[in-house]
C-alpha positions in Angstrom: 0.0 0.0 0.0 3.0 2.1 0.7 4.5 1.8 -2.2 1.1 2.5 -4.5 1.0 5.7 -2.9 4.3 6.5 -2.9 4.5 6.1 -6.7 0.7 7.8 -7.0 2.5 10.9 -5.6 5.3 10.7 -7.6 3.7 10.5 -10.7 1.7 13.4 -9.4 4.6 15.5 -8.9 4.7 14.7 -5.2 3.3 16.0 -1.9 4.2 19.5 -2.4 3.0 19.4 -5.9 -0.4 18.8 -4.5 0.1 21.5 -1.4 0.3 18.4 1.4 2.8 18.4 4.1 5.8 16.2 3.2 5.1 14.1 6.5 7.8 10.9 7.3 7.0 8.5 9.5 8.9 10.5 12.2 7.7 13.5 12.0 4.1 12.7 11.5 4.6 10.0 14.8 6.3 12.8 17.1 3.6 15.1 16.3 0.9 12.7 17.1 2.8 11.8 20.7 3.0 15.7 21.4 -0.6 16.4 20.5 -2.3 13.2 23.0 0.7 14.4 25.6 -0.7 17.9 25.3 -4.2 17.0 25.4 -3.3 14.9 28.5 -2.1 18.2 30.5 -4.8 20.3 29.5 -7.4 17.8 30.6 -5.3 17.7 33.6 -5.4 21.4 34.2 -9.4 21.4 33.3 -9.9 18.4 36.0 -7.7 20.6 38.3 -9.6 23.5 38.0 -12.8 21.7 38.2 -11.7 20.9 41.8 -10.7 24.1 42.7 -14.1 25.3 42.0 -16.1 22.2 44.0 -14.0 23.1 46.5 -15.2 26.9 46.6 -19.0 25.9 46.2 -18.8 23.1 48.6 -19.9 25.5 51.0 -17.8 23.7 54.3 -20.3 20.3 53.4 -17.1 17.2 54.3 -18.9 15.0 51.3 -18.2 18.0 49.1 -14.8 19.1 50.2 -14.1 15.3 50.3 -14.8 15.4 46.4 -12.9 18.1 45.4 -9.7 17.4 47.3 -10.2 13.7 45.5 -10.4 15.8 42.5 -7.4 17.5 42.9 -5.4 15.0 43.9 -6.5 12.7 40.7 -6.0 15.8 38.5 -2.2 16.1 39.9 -1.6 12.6 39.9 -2.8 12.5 36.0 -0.4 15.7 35.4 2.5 14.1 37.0 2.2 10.7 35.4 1.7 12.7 32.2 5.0 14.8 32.7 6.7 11.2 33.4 5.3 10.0 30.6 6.5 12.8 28.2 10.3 12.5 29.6 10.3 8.5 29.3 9.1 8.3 25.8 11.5 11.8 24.9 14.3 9.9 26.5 13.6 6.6 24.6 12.8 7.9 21.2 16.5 10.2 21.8 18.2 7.5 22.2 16.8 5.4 19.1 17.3 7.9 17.0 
């Protein structure tokens, strides 16, 4: 399948003959890993954020502030694993490279 497209865009002039982003497999992976990595950390900011604001409206209720602080400490635990993440597979994909 490679190949067919490979020589379909060659006989076409290319990618850049047909304005598409001359993409390897690379690139195209590495900018795939940073956009789930930063969707990770915003969703880990939003959940964060979330919390802060159950905590504000709990309104000094335990089940509430109970909730929230579980929020929080999901929402940091998701943004440290995710920071862990991102130097493991920047480390890894270094080195193979």
């Amino acid at each position: 399948m490679y190949r067919l497209t490979s020589a379909l865009l060659a006989g076409l002039g290319g990618p850049t003959a047909l304005d598409l982003p001359d993409v390897s497999l690379d690139t195209g992976l590495s900018s795939l890993i940073g956009m789930v990595f930063t969707a990770a950390g915003s969703l880990a900011v939003v959940f964060l954020l979330i919390g802060a604001v159950k905590y504000t409206l709990s309104g000094g209720d335990p089940s509430g502030l109970r909730s929230a602080k579980d929020t929080i400490l999901y929402a940091i635990i998701g943004l440290i694993v995710t920071l862990l993440a991102f130097g493991i597979v920047t480390f890894v994909s270094t080195r193979i490279s």
